[in-house]
N, C-alpha and C positions, 0 to 999 in steps of 0.2 A: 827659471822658477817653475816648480812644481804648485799646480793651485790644488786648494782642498777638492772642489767641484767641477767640476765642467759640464755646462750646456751646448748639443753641438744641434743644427737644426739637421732634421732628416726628416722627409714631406712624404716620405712611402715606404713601404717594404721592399722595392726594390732589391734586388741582393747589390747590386754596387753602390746603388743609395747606402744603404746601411754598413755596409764596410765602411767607404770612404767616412763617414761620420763616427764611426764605432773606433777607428783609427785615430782619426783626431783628437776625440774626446782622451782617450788613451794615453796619446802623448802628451794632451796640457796635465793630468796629471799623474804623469811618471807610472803609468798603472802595471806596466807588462814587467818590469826593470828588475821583479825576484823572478823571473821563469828563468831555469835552466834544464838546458838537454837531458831527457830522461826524465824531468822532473811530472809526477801522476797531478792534475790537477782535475781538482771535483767541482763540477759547476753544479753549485745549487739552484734551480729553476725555481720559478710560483708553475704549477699544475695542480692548482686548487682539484680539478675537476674533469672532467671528461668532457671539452668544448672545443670544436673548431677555433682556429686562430683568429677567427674576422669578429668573435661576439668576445673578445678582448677582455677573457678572464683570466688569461694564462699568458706566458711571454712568446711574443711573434718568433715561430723557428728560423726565423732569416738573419734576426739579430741571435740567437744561437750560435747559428751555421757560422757568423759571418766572427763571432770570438772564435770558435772553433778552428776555425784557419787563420785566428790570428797567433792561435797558442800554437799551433803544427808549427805554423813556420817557425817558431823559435823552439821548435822539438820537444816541448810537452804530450803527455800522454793526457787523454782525457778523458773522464768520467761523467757520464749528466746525471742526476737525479734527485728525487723527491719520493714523498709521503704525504701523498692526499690524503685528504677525506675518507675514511672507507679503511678495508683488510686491507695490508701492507703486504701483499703475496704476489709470486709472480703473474697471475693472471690479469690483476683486478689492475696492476701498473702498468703492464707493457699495453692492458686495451688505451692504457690515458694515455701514455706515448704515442698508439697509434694515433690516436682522437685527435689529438695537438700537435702533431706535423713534427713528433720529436725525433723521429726516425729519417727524418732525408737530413740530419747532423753525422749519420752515421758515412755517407757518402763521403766529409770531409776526414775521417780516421776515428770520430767520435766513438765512446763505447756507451751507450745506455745500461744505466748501474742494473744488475740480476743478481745483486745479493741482497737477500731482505731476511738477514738476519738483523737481532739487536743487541745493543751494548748495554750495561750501565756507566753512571757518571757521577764524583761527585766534586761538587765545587763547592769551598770553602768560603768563596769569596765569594757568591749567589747572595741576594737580598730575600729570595723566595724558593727558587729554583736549587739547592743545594745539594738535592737527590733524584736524576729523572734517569728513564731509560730514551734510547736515542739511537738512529739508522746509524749502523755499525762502518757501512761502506766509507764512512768517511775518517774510518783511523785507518786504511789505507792511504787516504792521501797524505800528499806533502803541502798542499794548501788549498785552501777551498773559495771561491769565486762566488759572489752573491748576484744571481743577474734576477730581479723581481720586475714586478709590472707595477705602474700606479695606478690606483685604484679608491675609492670608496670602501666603507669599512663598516660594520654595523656597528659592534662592539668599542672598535678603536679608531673609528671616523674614517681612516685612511692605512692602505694596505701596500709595503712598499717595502724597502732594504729591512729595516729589522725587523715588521712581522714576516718576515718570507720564511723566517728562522724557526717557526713554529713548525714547518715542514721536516724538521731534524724529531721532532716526536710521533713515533708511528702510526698508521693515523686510527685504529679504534682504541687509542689511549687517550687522544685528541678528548675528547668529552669529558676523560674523568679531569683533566685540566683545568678545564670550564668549571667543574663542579665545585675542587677543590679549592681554586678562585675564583669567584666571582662576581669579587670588586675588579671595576676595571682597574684601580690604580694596582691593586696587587696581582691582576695579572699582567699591566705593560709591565711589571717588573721583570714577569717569569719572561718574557721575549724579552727584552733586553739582558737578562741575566742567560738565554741562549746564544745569543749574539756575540755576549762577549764571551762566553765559555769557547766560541767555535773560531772566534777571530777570523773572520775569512778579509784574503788580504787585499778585493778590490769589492766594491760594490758597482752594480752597473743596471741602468733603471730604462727598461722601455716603456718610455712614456711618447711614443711615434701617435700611437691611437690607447688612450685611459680607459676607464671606465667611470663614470658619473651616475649618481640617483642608487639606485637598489642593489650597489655591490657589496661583497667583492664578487660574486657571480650572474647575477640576474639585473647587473643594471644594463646602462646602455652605452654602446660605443662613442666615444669624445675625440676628436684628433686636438692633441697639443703639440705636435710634431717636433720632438726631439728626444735627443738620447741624452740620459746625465752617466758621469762615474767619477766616482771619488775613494778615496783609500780609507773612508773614514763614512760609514753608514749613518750613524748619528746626523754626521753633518750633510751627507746627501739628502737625509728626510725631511731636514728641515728646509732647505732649498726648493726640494718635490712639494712641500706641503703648501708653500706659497703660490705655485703654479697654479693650484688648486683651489687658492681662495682660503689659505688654513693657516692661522698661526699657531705658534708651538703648544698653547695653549687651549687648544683644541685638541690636539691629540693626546692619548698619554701615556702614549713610548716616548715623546719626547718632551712631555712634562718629567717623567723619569730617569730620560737621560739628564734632563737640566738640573735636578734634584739631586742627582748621583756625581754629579760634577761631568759627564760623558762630551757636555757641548755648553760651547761658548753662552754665558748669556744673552752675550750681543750677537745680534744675527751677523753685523757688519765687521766681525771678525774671522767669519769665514770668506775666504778667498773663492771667489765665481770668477770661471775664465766664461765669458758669453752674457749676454742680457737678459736676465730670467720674467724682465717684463715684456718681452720680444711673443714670450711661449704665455705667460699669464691668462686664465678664462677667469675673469672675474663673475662672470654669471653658470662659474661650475656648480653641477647642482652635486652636494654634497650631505653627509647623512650627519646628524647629532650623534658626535661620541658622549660619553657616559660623564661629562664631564663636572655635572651637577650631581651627581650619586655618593651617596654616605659622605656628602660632606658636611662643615660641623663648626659651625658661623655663630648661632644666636646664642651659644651660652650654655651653662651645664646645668643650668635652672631645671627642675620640671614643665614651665612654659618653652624656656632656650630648646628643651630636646624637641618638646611636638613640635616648635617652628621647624627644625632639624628634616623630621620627620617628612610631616606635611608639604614639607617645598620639596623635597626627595623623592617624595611618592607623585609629585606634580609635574617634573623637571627630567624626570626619569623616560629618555626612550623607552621602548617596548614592542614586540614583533606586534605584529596587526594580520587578520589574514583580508585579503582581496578574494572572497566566494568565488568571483566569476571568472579566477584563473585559478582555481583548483582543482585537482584533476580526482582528487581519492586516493593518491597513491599510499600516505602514510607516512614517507618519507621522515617527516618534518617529528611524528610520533616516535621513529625510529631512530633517528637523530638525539634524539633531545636529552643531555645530559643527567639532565634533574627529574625527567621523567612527568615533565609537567604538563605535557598533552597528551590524549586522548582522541580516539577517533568514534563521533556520533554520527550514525547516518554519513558516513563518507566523508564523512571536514572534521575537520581539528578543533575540538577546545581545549582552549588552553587557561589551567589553574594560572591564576597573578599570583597567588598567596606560596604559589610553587617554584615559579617560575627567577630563574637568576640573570636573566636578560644577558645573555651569552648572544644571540642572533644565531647559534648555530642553525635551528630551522628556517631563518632566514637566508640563511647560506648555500644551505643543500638544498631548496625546494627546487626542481628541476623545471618551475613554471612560472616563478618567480612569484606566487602566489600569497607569501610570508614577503612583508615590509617591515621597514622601520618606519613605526608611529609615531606621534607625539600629541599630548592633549592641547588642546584647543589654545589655551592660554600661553604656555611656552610658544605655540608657532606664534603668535600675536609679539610676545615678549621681542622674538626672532626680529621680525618685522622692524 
């Protein structure tokens, strides 16, 4: 029996830790079974960013390295790469390869992708996404591998197999995205409507050490210890998201897949080879996705809409800045999709009346300086 998911425990980076469990996990669900000899396979990575491996914003290169010898042995070619944050050119990638240890993959036969050309795409069958351009290097392959990190999410609570997919869009187009959507419900559509445009044929989640509090870059390292994979990214998120303290309804890629018909409405129809309350941190500290935003409850009255409004404008994350970890750099002003900060005397203000609560400045602050807020009364609510 092939399970949807599998949880396998892996307590370190070790390299034969992480085989041995990268192995396992593999075989409960049938993961390796389309590689054939010759066959180019593209691992798509998270390298949000230019981080060492240990502040666990990107995927440990051990679980890397340790797919990477498991595709060789069965004679695959292989390809790593991504589209951070930032210019999509050979400088500004191969420094994030260096940064994040993606370069001792290349020991095992791995090639790190140097094509940054791009394509267009269109999908007929997209809910949102029906015309994007996209890292070209992957109509080379013959199948693509999703290997993402979990993580905290500003925008979409939680950063895992299908937002990793956002990395297929190059990344100074990344913002007009943000711009162009910036309801969260219609953008979990544009990533899931990525995800399945690119169908990659395993997903595989290092979750050895997370991220919790101020991610997907600037929060803080979390051990969960274990590695998931499943053939079905949908249903691995929802699995990752419980480890974390998140039902499907918290995030909303997979309020969209559930909406899209993508995954089971019961959770207990998905097949777990392992015990996912084994790995569970119920006291992960996790961020408000968007999930109270432009939604539309009280009615079509002219009172029903201000209720609308007013709980919206109440309920609504929002970046916040922390003064005493700001540096001046700007970043967070250069970032910002909508254009809605400014820099006075060295710090950020930032327009609300502008602002599309994207978190990209929260994202890219290189100091962690940009939070996700919430007023007074929702944390109370929370409580």
């Amino acid at each position: 029996m092939a399970y949807d998911v599998a949880l396998i425990p892996c307590g370190s980076y070790d390299d034969h830790v992480v085989e041995a469990a990268l192995r396992s996990a593999l075989e409960q669900v049938d993961g390796l079974s389309f590689v054939e000899p010759g066959m180019l396979v593209a691992v798509k990575v998270n390298l949000v960013c230019a981080m060492k491996p240990d502040r666990a914003a990107t995927v440990h290169p051990s679980v890397v390295c340790a797919l990477v010898r498991l595709l060789r042995e069965r004679g695959a070619e292989v390809v790593i790469g991504d589209s951070p944050g930032g210019v999509y050119n050979a400088p500004y990638v191969r420094h994030i390869y260096d940064v994040c240890g993606m370069r001792q993959a290349e020991a095992f036969g791995a090639r790190l992708n140097d094509d940054f050309s791009q394509a267009e795409a269109d999908d007929s069958a997209a809910v949102q996404a029906r015309h994007f351009p996209y890292t070209a290097y992957l109509d080379k392959a013959d199948a693509i591998i999703d290997l993402c990190k979990l993580k905290t999410h500003g925008m979409m609570g939680m950063s895992n197999a299908v937002k990793n997919f956002f990395g297929t869009i190059p990344g100074t187009i990344k913002p007009e995205f943000h711009y162009k959507y910036p309801r969260s419900e219609d953008f979990a559509d544009v990533l899931v409507d990525l995800y399945e445009h690119f169908k990659p044929r395993l997903c595989i989640c290092d979750a050895v050490i997370g991220m919790e509090g101020n991610g997907p870059t600037q929060g803080t390292p979390r051990e969960i210890g274990c590695l998931l994979a499943g053939r079905n990214g949908h249903m691995l998120d929802r699995v990752a998201a419980g480890l974390i303290g998140l039902e499907a309804e918290d995030v909303p890629t997979l309020r969209a897949a559930l909406r899209r018909g993508l995954l089971p409405s019961d959770s207990a129809e998905i097949s777990v080879y392992g015990d996912p309350a084994r790995f569970t941190k119920t006291d992960f500290r996790t961020v408000p996705a968007q999930s109270s935003v432009f939604f539309h409850v009280a009615g079509d009255s002219l009172f029903g809409k201000a209720v609308d409004l007013a709980a919206s404008r109440i309920l609504t994350p929002f970046p916040k800045l922390e003064p005493s970890a700001c540096i001046g750099c700007g970043k967070c002003a250069e970032i910002c999709p909508a254009k809605a900060i400014t820099m006075k005397k060295k710090k950020p203000r930032i327009d609300r009346g502008v602002c599309i609560h994207c978190f990209c400045c929260q994202e890219f602050c290189p100091k962690g300086a940009m939070q996700v807020g919430r007023r007074w009364l929702t944390r109370m609510l929370g409580r």
